[in-house]
C-alpha positions in Angstrom: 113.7 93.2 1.3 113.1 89.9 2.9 113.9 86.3 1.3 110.5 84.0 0.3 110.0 80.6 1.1 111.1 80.3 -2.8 114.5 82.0 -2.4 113.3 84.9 -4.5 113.5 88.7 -3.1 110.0 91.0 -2.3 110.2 94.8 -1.1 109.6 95.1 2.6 108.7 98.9 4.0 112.0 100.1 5.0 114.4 98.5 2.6 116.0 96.3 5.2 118.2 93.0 3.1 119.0 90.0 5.3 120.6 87.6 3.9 118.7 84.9 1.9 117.8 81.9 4.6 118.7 78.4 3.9 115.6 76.2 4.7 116.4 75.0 8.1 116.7 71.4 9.2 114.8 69.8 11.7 115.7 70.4 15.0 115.8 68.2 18.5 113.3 70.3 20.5 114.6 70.5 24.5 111.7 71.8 26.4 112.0 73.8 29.6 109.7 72.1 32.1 108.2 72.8 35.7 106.1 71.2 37.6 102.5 70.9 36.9 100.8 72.5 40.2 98.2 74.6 41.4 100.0 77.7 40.9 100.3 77.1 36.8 96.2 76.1 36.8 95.6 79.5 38.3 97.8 81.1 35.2 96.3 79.4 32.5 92.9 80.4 33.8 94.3 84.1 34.2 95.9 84.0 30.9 92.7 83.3 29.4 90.9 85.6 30.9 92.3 88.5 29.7 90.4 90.1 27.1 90.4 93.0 24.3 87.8 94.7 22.3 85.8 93.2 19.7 85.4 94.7 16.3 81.5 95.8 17.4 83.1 97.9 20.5 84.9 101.2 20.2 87.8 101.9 21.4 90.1 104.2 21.9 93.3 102.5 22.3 94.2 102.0 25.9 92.4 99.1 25.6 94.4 97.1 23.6 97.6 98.7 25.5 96.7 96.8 28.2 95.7 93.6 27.1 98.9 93.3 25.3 100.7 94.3 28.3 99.2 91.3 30.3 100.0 88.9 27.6 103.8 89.9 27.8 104.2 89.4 31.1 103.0 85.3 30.2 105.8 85.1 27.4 108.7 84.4 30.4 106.9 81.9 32.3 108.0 78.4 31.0 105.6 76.5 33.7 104.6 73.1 32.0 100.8 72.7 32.2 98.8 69.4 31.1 98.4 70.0 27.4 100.1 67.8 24.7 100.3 70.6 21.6 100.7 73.3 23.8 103.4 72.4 27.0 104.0 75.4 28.1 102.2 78.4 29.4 104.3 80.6 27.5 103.2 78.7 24.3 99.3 79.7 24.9 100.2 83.5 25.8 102.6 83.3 22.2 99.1 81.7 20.5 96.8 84.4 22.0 99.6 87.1 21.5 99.4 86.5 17.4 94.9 86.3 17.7 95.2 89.7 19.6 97.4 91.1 16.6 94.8 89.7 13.8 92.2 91.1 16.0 93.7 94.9 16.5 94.9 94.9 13.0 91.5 93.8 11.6 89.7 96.4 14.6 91.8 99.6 14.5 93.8 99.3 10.7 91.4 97.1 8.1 90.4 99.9 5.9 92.9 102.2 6.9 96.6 102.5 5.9 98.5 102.4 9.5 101.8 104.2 10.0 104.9 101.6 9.6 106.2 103.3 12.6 103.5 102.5 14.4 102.4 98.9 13.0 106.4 98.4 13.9 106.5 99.4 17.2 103.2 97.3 18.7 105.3 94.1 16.9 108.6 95.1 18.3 108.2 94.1 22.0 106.3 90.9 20.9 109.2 89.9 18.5 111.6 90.2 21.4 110.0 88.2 23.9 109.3 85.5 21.0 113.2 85.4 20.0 113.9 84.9 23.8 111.4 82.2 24.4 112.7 80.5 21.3 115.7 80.5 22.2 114.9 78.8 25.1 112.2 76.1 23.8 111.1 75.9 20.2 107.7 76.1 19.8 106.3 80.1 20.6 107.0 81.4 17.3 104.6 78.4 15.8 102.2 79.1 18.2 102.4 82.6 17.6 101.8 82.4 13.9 98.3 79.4 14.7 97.0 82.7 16.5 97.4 85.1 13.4 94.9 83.2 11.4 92.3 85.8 11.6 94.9 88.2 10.1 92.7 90.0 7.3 93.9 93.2 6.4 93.1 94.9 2.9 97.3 96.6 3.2 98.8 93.5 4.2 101.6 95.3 6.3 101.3 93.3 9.1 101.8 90.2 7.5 105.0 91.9 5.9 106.5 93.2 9.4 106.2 89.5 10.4 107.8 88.2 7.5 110.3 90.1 7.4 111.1 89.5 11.1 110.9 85.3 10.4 113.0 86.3 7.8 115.2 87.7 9.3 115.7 85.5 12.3 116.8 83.0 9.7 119.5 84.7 8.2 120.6 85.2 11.8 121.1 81.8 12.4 117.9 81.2 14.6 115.7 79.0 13.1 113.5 75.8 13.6 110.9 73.9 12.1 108.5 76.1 13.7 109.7 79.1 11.6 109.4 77.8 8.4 105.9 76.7 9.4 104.9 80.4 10.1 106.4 82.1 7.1 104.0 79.4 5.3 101.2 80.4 7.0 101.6 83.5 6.7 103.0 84.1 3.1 100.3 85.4 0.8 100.2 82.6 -1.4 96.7 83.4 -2.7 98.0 86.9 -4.4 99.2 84.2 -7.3 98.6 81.0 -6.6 100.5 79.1 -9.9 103.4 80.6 -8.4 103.0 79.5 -5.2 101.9 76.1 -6.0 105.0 74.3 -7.1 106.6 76.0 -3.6 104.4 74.3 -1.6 104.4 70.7 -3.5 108.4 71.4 -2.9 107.9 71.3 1.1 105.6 68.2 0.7 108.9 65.9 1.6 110.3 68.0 4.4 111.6 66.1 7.1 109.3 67.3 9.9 105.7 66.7 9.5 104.0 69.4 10.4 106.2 71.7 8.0 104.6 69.1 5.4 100.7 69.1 6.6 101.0 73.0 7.1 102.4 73.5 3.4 99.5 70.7 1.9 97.2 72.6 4.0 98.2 75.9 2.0 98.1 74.2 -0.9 94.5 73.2 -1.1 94.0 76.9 -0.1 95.4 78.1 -3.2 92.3 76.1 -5.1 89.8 78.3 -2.9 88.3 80.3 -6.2 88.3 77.0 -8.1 84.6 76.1 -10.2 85.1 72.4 -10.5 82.1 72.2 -13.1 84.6 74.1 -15.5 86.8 71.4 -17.0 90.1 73.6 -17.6 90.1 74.3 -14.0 89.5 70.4 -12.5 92.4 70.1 -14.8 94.4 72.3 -13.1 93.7 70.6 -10.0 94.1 67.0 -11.1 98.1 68.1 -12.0 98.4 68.5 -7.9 96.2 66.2 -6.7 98.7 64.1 -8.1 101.7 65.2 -6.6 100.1 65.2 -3.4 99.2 61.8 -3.8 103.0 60.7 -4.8 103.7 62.5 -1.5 101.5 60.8 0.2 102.4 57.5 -0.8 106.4 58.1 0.0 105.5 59.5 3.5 101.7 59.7 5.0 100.7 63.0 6.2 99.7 65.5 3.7 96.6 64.4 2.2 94.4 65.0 5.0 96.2 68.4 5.4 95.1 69.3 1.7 92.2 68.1 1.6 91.5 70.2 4.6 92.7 73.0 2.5 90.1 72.6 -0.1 86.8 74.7 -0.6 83.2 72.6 0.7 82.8 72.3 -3.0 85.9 70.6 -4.3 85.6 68.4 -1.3 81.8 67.4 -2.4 82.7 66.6 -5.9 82.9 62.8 -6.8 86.5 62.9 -8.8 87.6 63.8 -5.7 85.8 61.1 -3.4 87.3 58.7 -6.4 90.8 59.9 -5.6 90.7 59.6 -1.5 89.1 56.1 -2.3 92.5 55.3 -4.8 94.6 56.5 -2.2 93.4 55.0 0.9 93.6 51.3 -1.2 97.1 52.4 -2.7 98.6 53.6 0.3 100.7 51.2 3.0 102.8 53.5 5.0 101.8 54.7 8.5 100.6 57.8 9.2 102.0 59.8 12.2 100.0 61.3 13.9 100.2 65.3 13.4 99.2 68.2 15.4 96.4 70.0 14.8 95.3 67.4 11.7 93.2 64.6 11.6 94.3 61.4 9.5 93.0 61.1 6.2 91.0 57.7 7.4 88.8 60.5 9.6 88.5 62.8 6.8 87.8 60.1 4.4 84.6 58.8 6.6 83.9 61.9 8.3 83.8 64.3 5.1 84.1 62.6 1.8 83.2 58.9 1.2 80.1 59.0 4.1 78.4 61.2 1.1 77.6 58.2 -0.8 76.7 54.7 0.4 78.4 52.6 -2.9 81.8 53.4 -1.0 80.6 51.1 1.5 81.0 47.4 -0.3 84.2 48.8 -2.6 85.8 49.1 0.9 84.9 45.9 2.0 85.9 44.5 -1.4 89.4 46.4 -0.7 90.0 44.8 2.8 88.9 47.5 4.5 86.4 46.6 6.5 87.2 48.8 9.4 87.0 51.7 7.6 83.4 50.7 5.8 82.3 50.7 9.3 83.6 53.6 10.0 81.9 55.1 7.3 78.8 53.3 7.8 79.0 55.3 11.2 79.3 58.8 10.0 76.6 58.0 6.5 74.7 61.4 5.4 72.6 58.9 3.7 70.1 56.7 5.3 69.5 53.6 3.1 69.4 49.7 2.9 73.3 49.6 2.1 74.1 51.4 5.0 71.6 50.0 7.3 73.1 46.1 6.0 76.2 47.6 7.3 75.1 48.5 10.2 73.3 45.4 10.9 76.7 43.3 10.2 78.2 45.3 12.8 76.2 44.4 15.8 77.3 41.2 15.3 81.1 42.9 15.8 83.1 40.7 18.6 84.7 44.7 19.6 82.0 46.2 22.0 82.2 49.6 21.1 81.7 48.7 17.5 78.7 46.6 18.0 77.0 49.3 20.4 77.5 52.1 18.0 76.0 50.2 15.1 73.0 49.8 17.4 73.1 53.2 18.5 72.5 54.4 15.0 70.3 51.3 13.9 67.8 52.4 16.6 68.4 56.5 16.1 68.1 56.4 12.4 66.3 53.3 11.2 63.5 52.6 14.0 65.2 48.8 14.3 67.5 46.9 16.2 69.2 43.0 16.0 68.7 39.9 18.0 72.8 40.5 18.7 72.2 44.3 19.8 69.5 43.3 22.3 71.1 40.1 23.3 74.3 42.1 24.6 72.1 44.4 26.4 72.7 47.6 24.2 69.3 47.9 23.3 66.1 47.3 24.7 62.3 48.0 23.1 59.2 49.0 24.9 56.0 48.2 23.4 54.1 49.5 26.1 52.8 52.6 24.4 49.7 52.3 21.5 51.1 55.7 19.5 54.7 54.7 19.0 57.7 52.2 20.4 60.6 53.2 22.4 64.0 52.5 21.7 66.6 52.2 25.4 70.0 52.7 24.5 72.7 52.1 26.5 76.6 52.5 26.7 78.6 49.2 26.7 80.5 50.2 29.9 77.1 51.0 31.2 74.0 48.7 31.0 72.3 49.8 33.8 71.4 53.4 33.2 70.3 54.3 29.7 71.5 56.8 27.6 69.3 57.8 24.6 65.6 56.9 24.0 64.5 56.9 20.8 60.6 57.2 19.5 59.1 56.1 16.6 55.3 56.1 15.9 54.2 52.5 15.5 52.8 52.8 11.7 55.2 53.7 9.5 53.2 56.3 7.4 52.0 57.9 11.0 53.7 61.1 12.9 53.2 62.2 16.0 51.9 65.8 16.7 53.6 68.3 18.6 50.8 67.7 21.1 51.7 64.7 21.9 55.3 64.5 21.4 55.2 67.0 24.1 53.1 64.7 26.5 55.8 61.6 25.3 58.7 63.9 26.9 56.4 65.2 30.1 56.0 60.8 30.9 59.4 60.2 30.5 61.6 63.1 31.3 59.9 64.2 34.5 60.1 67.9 35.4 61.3 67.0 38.6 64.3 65.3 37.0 64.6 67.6 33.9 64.8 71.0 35.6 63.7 74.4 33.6 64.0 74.6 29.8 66.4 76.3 28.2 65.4 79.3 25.8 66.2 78.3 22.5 66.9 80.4 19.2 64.2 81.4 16.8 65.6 78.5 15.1 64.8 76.1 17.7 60.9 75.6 16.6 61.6 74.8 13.6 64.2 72.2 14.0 62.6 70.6 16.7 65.1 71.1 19.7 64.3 71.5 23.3 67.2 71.3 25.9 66.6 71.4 29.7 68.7 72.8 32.6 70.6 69.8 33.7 71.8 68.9 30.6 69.0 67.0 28.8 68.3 67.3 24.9 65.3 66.4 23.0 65.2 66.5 18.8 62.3 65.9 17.5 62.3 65.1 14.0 60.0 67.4 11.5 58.2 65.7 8.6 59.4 69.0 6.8 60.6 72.4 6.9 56.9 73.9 7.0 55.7 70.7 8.9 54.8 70.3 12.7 54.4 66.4 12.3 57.1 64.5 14.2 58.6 61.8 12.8 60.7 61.1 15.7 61.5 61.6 19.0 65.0 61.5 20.2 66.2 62.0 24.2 69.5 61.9 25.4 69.7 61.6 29.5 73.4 63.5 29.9 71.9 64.9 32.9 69.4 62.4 34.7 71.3 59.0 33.6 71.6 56.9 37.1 68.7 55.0 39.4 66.9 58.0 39.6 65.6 57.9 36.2 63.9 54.6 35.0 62.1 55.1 31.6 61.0 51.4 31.2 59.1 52.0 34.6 57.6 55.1 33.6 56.7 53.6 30.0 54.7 51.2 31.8 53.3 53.6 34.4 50.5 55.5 31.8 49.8 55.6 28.2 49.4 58.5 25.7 46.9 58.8 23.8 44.2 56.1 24.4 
C-alpha cells in the first residue's frame, strides 16, 4: 500500500504499508556548490550526450544498460554549472535519468505487462542515488519526476513503483517540497478526475509556489476530455475556475499554471478569455516568479486575450495600458483597433516599445508613423516601381538593419513568384546569402526560403492554392553589418520596368 496525496490508501504490487505521510512543510534549500570551471562545461556537454534508443530502433537491452549506467555515475557530482532552475550537474543527470525511464518503459514495456521484479530492480539503483543526492541538496527528486513526463504506459506500474517509493521516503522522515511536487505529477489524477479535483484545489494555498503552480497545472489537466459547447460540462468547469481564481487572488501563481493545464479548446473559448480579463482587473498582489511557468500577464497576451482585438480598449479602460500593448504585440488579428494601437505606441517615450510597435506596423500593416521614422526605427524606399520597402532596425542598432519588409505598391496588386524571387536576388546578394537551405515539402507552399548563414525570407501567399505574394519579408540574422546596405542596392537597379 502507499498513502495518496489525499491521505487515502491504494494497493501497490507487493503489499508494502508505510505509514501515512504528513504533507511536508517547506523547507530552507542548502545547496552544495563548486566552482563553475572548464571541467563542469566539459560534463554537462558529456552528460548530454549520452544517448539511448528510440522507440523506432530495436534493441535488445544492453542498450539501455549502458545509458543508464552513464547517467549514474552524474548523480554524485554536485559541480555547480550556470543554470538558474537547474544548479547542479547532478540535477540535469536526475532530469534525464526520469526521460530515460518514460522512454524504456514506453520502448521495451508499453503493451506488455513487465515483471515487478524486474520494473523494480532498473528503479532500485536510481532511487538510491536520488535519496543520497537529496539528502545532500533538495532538488534531484523534482527534477527527476519533470523528466518522467513522457511516462505513458497502458499498466501503469511504473508510475506505482515511483509512488510508492515518494511515498515512502515520506513516512521515513525525508521529505521536501520537491517530493510532494512529484507525487503530483505523477499521481494518476485523470483515472477519476471529480476525485482528484478538490485534492488539487486543496494544495492551491501551499506555502511553496511551485507545489501550488504544479497542483493548478494538474488541475486544468483533469478538464482534458471536457466539450465546452455542452452546457453541464462548462458548468462543471466554472465551479473551479472559481476556486482558482479565489486562489489567485489570496496569493498570485496558479492561474497561469491552470490555465496551462487546459485543452487548446477551453483555452479558445470566450467565457474563458472573459474570466482571465476579470482576473487580471481584480487581482493586486504580485506574482513571484515561478519555475518552469510563465505569468498569467504572458499567457493572457500571448494565448488568450490577443484572439480578439475588443480586449484591447477594455484594458486601456482598466488602466492597463501596458498590458493592451502587450497584447496589441502578440494580436492573431490584423485590424484597425489593433493597428490604432499600435500606432499610439510609436509615440511610446520606452524605446523598445516604440520600435516594436513599428516593427509590427511595417511587418503586418505596409505602414509606418512620423514618430517611428523620426527615431530612426524605420526607413521607406520608394525606389522600386513594383512595390515599397520597409528598413527596420533595432533601437540599440540604427546602423545595420534588421528586417525588410515588401509590399507591392497597389494595394489590390501581388507580386509573382518570378519576381519576388528577383526582389531577394537585388537585395540579398548570393555572395552575402550563401547556399539555400533545403526546405520541407511544406516549404513551397508557405512561402519560406532560408539561406546558409542564417538569412530567412517569408513570403506571404494570397492563399493556400495561390502563388501570388502578397508580401515579402527578410530578416538579415546573418548578413546585418557594413557589408550589407539594402538602401544602396534598392537604388542600384529596378525590377520590373
Amino acid at each position: 500500500m502507499w498513502v495518496s496525496p489525499s491521505g487515502s490508501f491504494c494497493s501497490s504490487p507487493d503489499g508494502a504499508r508505510p505509514q501515512r505521510a504528513a504533507l511536508p512543510e517547506p523547507l530552507d534549500t542548502v545547496v552544495i556548490l563548486g566552482l563553475v570551471n572548464e571541467e563542469s562545461d566539459g560534463a554537462v556537454e558529456e552528460l548530454f550526450a549520452i544517448s539511448w534508443p528510440t522507440r523506432s530502433e530495436k534493441s535488445d537491452g544492453r542498450d539501455w544498460d549502458s545509458a543508464f549506467e552513464r547517467l549514474l555515475a552524474f548523480m554524485d557530482r554536485d559541480d555547480a554549472i550556470a543554470d538558474d532552475d537547474r544548479p547542479l550537474l547532478s540535477d540535469h543527470a536526475a532530469e534525464r535519468l526520469g526521460g530515460a525511464i518514460a522512454d524504456e518503459a514506453s520502448d521495451r514495456y508499453d503493451f506488455v505487462w513487465p515483471k515487478v521484479s524486474e520494473a523494480r530492480a532498473r528503479l532500485r539503483p536510481i532511487f538510491d542515488a536520488l535519496d543520497a543526492r537529496e539528502a545532500r541538496a533538495p532538488g534531484a527528486i523534482e527534477a527527476f519526476s519533470r523528466g518522467l513526463g513522457g511516462l505513458r504506459t497502458f499498466h501503469h506500474l511504473h508510475q506505482v513503483l515511483i509512488l510508492e517509493w515518494l511515498q515512502g521516503l515520506g513516512a521515513q522522515g525525508l521529505d521536501t517540497p520537491g517530493r510532494l511536487i512529484a507525487e503530483i505529477r505523477l499521481w494518476p489524477w485523470g483515472d477519476s478526475a471529480p476525485r482528484a479535483r478538490p485534492i488539487l484545489v486543496g494544495f492551491l494555498d501551499h506555502a511553496d509556489s511551485l507545489v501550488r503552480a504544479v497542483a493548478a497545472e494538474e488541475l486544468g489537466k483533469t478538464f482534458d476530455d471536457i466539450e465546452p459547447q455542452f452546457p453541464e460540462e462548462w458548468a462543471e468547469l466554472e465551479g473551479v475556475l472559481q476556486d482558482v481564481k479565489s486562489a489567485e487572488l489570496r496569493s498570485p501563481g496558479v492561474a497561469s499554471a491552470f490555465i496551462w493545464g487546459l485543452p487548446y479548446r477551453v483555452r479558445d473559448d470566450a467565457r474563458l478569455a472573459a474570466w482571465v480579463f476579470d482576473l487580471l482587473v481584480e487581482r493586486t498582489g504580485v506574482e513571484p516568479e515561478v519555475r518552469y511557468f510563465n505569468s498569467l500577464e504572458w499567457v493572457a497576451a500571448e494565448e488568450i486575450l490577443n484572439k480578439s482585438s475588443a480586449w484591447i480598449p477594455r484594458l486601456v479602460s482598466a488602466g492597463k495600458k501596458d498590458l493592451a500593448n502587450w497584447v496589441a504585440l502578440s494580436s492573431d488579428v490584423r485590424n484597425r483597433e489593433v493597428e490604432s494601437q499600435l500606432v499610439g505606441m510609436t509615440h511610446d517615450p520606452d524605446d523598445w516599445t516604440a520600435r516594436a510597435a513599428a516593427t509590427s506596423l511595417a511587418l503586418y500593416y505596409g505602414t509606418t508613423t512620423a514618430a517611428a521614422t523620426n527615431r530612426g526605427f524605420v526607413k521607406v524606399q520608394d525606389e522600386q516601381p513594383l512595390y515599397r520597402t520597409f528598413v527596420v532596425y533595432d533601437h540599440d542598432d540604427l546602423a545595420n538593419p534588421r528586417i525588410l519588409v515588401l509590399y507591392p505598391r497597389h494595394p489590390r496588386r501581388s507580386l509573382t513568384r518570378t519576381e519576388a524571387d528577383a526582389a531577394i536576388d537585388l537585395l540579398v546578394p548570393t555572395d552575402l546569402r550563401g547556399n539555400e537551405v533545403p526546405q520541407k515539402a511544406l516549404a513551397p507552399r508557405t512561402g519560406r526560403r532560408e539561406f546558409s548563414n542564417r538569412t530567412y525570407v517569408n513570403y506571404d501567399l494570397a492563399g493556400k492554392k495561390s502563388p501570388r505574394v502578397r508580401r515579402i519579408a527578410i530578416t538579415g540574422n546573418g548578413i546585418q553589418g557594413p557589408a550589407w546596405d539594402p538602401i544602396a542596392l534598392l537604388r542600384s537597379r529596378r525590377i520590373g520596368e
